[in-house]
Each structure stands twice: as C-alpha cells, then as structure tokens.
C-alpha positions in Angstrom: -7.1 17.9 2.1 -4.2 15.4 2.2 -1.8 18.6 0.2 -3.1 21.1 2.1 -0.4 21.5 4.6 1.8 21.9 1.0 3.8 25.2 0.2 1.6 25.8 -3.2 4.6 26.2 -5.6 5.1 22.1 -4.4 1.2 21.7 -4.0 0.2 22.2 -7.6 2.5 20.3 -9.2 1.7 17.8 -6.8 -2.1 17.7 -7.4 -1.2 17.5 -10.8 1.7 14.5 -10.7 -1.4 12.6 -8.3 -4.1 13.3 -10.7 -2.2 12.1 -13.6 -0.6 8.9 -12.1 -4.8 8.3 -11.0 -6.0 8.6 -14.4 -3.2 6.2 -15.6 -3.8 3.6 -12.9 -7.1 3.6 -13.6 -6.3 2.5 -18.0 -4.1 0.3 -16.2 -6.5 -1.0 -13.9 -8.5 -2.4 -17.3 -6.0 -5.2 -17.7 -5.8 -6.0 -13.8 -7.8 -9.7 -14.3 -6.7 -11.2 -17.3 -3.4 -9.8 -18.1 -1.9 -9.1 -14.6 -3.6 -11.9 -12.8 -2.2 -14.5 -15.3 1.2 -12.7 -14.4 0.9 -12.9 -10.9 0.1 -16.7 -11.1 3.5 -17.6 -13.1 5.5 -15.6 -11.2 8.8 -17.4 -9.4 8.2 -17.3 -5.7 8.8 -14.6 -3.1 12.8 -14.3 -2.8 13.9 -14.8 1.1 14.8 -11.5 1.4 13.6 -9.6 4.5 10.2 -7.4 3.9 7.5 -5.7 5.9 3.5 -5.7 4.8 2.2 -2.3 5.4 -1.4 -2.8 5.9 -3.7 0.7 6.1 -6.9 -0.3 8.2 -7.8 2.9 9.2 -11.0 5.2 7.6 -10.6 5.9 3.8 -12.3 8.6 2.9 -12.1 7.7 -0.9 -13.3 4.3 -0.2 -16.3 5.3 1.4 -17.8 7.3 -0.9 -17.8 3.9 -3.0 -18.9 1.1 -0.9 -21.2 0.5 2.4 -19.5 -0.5 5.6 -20.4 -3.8 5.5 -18.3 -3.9 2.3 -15.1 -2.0 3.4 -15.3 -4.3 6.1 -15.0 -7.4 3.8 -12.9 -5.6 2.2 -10.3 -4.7 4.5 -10.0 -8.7 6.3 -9.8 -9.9 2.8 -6.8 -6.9 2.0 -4.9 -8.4 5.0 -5.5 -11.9 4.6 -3.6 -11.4 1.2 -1.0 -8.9 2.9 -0.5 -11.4 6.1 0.1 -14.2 3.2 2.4 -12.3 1.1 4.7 -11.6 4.7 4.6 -14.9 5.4 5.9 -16.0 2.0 9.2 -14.7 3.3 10.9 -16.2 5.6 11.9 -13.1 7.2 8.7 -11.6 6.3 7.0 -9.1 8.9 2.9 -7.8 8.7 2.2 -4.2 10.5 -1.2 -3.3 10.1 -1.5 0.6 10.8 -5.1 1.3 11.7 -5.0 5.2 12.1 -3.8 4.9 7.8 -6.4 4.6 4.8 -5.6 2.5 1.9 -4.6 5.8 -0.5 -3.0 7.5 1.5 -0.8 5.3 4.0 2.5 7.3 3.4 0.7 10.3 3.9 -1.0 9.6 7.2 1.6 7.3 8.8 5.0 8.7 7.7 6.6 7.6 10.7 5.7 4.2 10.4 6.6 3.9 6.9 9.9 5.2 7.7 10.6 3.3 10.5 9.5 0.3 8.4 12.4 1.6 5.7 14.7 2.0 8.7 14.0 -1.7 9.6 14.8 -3.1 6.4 17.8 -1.2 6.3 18.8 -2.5 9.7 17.9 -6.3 8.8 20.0 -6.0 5.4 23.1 -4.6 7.2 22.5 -7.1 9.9 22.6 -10.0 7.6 26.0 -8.5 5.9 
C-alpha cells in the first residue's frame, strides 16, 4: 500500500531496501534492553542545539494487527510522554504530534510536516548564525 503510488523500477528496489532494513532492525532489536538501554543511560545529555519531536498518533495499520486498542492507546501516551521529555531536554526543543501519521510510516504519510519541520531547523540554525 504505502509504495503503491511508486514507478515500479523505484518500487521494487524499495520493497526490497524496506524489507531488508526490517529484518535487520528486528536482530537489532534483540539487544534493545540490555545493551542499548545501558547506553542510553550513560549517555552525556541532550546538546542545546535546536530540535523538533515528531510524534505519529495517527492509526497504524502495522500496530494493530499486534496489540488491542486499549494497548495502542497506552502505548501511544507513553510514546509521547518520552518524545515531549526528550523536546524538553533542549532548550530550544519543540514537540509536534501529527495525528493523521502512524508510527512506521510518519515520512510517508506526513511529508509536509516533516519537511516543514527540516525547514524549521534550518531556519533556527541560520537564525542563531
């Protein structure tokens, strides 16, 4: 669905690129609580450097084929109650929660808003010059 709309000389090789980073995430994903975690805990402090949260709360197809809705619901308020956090760390941090985006496929379904986020940073950097 999502490559669909993909000439298919760009769509295959897509599918392919998006299966294999998956299947390597997921061998990654083995390590996630003790290795990474322990990682994350020593790691210096957010810089003060400016930065935008993107936070998908919209329908996740993927997601729901996994969990019940009382789950994706605890889910997604615990997802931005880390992402509001980690904006926050910054002092020039910003949280956008884009509700019409599901968690895989945010850049995908909201390419305007990750742009203009991009754009934003961009502006803030040059700004601070």
């Amino acid at each position: 669905m999502h490559f669909s709309a993909w000439p298919e000389e760009v769509r295959g090789p897509l599918v392919e690129r998006h299966l294999a980073t998956w299947r390597a995430a997921s061998q990654e994903n083995r390590n996630l609580y003790d290795k990474v975690s322990d990682e994350f805990r020593s790691a210096p402090s957010t810089p003060g450097v400016p930065l935008i949260v993107l936070s998908a709360a919209g329908h996740d197809a993927t997601q729901a084929h996994l969990w019940s809705e009382e789950q994706l619901r605890r889910i997604q308020g615990i997802k931005q109650t880390l992402h509001a956090e980690l904006a926050a760390e910054s002092p020039c941090g910003e949280h956008r929660i884009l509700d019409d985006a599901g968690h895989g496929w945010l850049h995908e379904e909201c390419p305007d808003a990750v742009l203009r986020a991009v754009d934003d940073l961009l502006d803030r950097v040059r700004c601070k010059r």
